[in-house]
C-alpha positions, 0 to 999 in steps of 0.5 A, a space after each residue: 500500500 502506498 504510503 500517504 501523510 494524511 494516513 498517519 492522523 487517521 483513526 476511528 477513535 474520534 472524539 463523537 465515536 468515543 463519546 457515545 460509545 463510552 456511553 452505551 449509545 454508539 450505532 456503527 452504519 455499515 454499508 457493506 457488510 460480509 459474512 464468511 462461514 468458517 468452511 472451506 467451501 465458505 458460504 458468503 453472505 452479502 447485505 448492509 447494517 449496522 452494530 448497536 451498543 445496546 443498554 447491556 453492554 452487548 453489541 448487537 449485529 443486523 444485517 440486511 441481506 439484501 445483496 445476494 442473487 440466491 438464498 444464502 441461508 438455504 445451506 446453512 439451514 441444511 447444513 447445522 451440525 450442533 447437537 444439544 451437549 456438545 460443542 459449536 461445531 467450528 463450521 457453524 461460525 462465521 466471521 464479518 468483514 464490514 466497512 463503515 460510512 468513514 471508510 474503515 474497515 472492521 472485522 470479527 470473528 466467530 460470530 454465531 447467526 440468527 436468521 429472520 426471514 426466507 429468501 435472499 432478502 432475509 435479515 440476520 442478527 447476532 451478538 459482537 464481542 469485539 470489532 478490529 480495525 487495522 489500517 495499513 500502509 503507514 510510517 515505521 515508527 521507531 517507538 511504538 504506543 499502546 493505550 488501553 482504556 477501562 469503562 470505569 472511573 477506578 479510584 485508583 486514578 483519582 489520586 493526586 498528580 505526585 502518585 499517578 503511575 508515570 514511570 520511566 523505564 519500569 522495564 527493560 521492553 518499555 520506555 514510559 507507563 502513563 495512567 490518568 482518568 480520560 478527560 471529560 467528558 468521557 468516563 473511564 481510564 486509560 493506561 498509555 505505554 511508549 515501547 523501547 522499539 518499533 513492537 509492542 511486548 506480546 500481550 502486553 494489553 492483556 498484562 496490563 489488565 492482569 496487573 489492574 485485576 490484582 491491584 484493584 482487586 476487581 475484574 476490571 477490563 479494557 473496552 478500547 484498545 489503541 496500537 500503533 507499530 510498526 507500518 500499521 495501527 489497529 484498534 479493538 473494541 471490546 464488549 463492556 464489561 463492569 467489574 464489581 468488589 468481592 469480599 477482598 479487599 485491594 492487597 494496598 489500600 491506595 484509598 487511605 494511603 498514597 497510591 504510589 505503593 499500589 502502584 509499584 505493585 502494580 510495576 511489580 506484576 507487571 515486569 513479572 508478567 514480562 519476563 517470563 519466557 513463555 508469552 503465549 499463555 497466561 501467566 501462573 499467577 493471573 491464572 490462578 488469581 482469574 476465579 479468585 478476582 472475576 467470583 460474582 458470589 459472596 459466598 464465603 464457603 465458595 470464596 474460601 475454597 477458591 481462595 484455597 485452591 489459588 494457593 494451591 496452584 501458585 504453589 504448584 508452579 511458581 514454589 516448585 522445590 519448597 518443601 522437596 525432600 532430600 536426596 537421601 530420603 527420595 532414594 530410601 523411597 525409590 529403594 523401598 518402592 522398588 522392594 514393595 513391587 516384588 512382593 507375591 500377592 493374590 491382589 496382584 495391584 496391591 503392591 503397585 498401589 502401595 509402591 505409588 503411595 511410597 513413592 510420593 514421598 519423594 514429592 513435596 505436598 502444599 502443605 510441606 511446601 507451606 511448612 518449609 516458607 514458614 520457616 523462612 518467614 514469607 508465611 505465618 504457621 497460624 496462616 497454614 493452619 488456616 488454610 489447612 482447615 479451610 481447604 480439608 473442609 470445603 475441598 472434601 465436603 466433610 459437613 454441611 455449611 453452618 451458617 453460625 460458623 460464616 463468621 470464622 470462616 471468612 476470618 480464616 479465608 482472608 488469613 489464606 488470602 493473606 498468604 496468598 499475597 505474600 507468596 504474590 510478593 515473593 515470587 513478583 519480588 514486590 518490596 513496599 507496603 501491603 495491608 495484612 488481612 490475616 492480622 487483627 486490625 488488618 495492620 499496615 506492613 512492610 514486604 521485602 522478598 526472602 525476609 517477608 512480612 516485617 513491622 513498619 516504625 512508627 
């Protein structure tokens, strides 16, 4: 594509297009539209339409097919393959190619149809959970940018000019974090970052989002986002989706206090998200965290299994040789496994069965991972005896829930949420203040990795 100046300032990001559809009221006319069955022997349907944000924060697809010389419907209604307990099948997907009024061209993907009418003339509708425009053909950048916005006003953003999140070099990939509420009139967030080269890190959109979820606390998630590397621009917007709280609190209480600890945290999961070799997946800890953070019940016997659980997990992955055993004990178990298997029995798996029991000792359960970062101080004993009770409890239903117990229970699953912090911290390296929920009064305290928790002077 031939490059012209004109195309460097082009966006469909224009302050109307912003402004309705950061207020739930945006109608995007498309007055060529394509949908493509997801099959080799595509079928394609041609018409004209638009995409409505409706009140519920879902985009809404109709289209006229109004540009087709037979019935494009007529095989696809011959041709469904779903059955009631499985999966869509990918074949009974199609993806959009659209442009609108302006010129720009937007595309999704897996969209699933509904079909009103007969005929070449019939009109289709379907649900749109993100809209991708790219324009090509523009300058290399030597510095690519990035900016997410988040539907929100979070009061994380409302602090004084002094604690924003301005930072330069928070990493190696990247050049300058700014953070700052839109300007009004719009209402929301947005996060803006200037790469180090031409490229923005893999998933960086996605990382950002994770760090915020941690911070906040909350299930934020960004509606807009605004990319440009490279020779090209490309701009994405998502379904709306509004976070809630949970029974958790933020691990900083950036309301109380300055915001700047809240976010070096943030710094701190982000550059841990970063450097980690594998981008193509999520991350350990958002995974475990995603339940956790994104639980629309406040239930406390679900919410203390799944707090459990996400301590569990980070175990798993990020505390790998906590609590090994030595070299001497896993070769006694390797031996005497070796002897049980020879035994002559009339069950013949009963050697087996207890050979396999035998040779777990050479595994560190999360309990002895536990024991062992109790010892070195990142954890409490009081804080693994709670989530000993609470995952034994609720993992293994060893009783009915009773209801004049809540009150314990949600004590003993913020002391576990509290360790779940501080095994954060350890493994993000995050050094600065943290609220300890698993402390009377939820005092304020000083995390320094390899040391743990230590008292702030007064």
């Amino acid at each position: 594509m031939t490059y012209t100046p004109e195309r460097e300032y082009r966006s469909p990001l224009s302050q109307q297009f912003a402004e309705q559809f950061l207020a739930g009221q945006l109608v995007l006319d498309l007055p060529r539209i394509t949908l493509r069955r997801r099959v080799e022997t595509a079928t394609t349907i041609n018409g004209r339409g638009f995409i409505s944000l409706e009140a519920a924060d879902d985009y809404k697809l109709r289209v006229y097919a109004d540009d087709n010389e037979v019935d494009p419907f007529l095989q696809m209604r011959t041709m469904g393959t779903w059955v009631s307990g499985q999966e869509v099948p990918d074949s009974d997907y199609f993806d959009l190619t659209a442009e609108d009024l302006n010129g720009y061209q937007w595309k999704s993907e897996l969209l699933l149809l509904q079909v009103h009418g007969m005929g070449p003339r019939c009109v289709v509708t379907a649900n749109v959970f993100r809209l991708t425009c790219r324009i090509e053909g523009l300058q290399k950048v030597d510095n690519a940018t990035l900016s997410v916005w988040f539907p929100e006003d979070l009061s994380l953003f409302k602090q004084p000019s002094d604690n924003c999140a301005s930072r330069a070099q928070p990493c190696a990939a990247i050049n300058l974090i700014d953070a700052a509420p839109l300007q009004k009139p719009l209402t929301g967030v947005r996060v803006r970052m200037v790469s180090c080269t031409s490229e923005i890190p893999d998933r960086f959109e996605w990382r950002v989002q994770d760090a915020l979820r941690y911070v906040t606390m909350q299930p934020v998630a960004w509606c807009v986002l605004d990319k440009r590397e490279l020779e090209h621009r490309e701009v994405v917007i998502a379904r709306r989706v509004r976070s809630h709280r949970g029974l958790f609190c933020a691990p900083v209480d950036y309301e109380s206090h300055p915001a700047i600890d809240a976010w070096n945290l943030f710094f701190s999961y982000l550059e841990y998200t970063l450097s980690r070799k594998d981008t193509s997946t999520v991350d350990p800890i958002s995974a475990h965290l995603h339940l956790v953070v994104a639980a629309e019940s406040n239930q406390v016997d679900l919410i203390a299994l799944l707090v459990c659980i996400a301590v569990e997990g980070l175990l798993k992955d990020c505390f790998e040789e906590a609590g090994r055993p030595t070299a001497e004990v896993a070769d006694f178990a390797s031996r005497l496994a070796a002897r049980v298997r020879a035994w002559k029995c009339n069950e013949a798996s009963l050697p087996q069965r207890i050979a396999g029991s035998i040779e777990q000792i050479k595994n560190s359960r999360p309990r002895d991972k536990l024991i062992s970062l109790a010892k070195r101080g990142i954890v409490s004993t009081a804080m693994v005896n709670d989530w000993t009770k609470l995952r034994n409890k609720h993992a293994h239903a060893s009783g009915p829930s009773d209801p004049s117990s809540a009150h314990t229970t949600f004590l003993n699953a913020n002391s576990v949420y509290a360790m779940l912090n501080q095994l954060i911290f350890e493994t993000i390296a995050y050094q600065g203040v943290f609220q300890d929920f698993g402390a009377s009064g939820w005092p304020v305290r000083r995390f320094v990795p390899n040391v743990g928790p230590t008292p702030i002077a007064k």
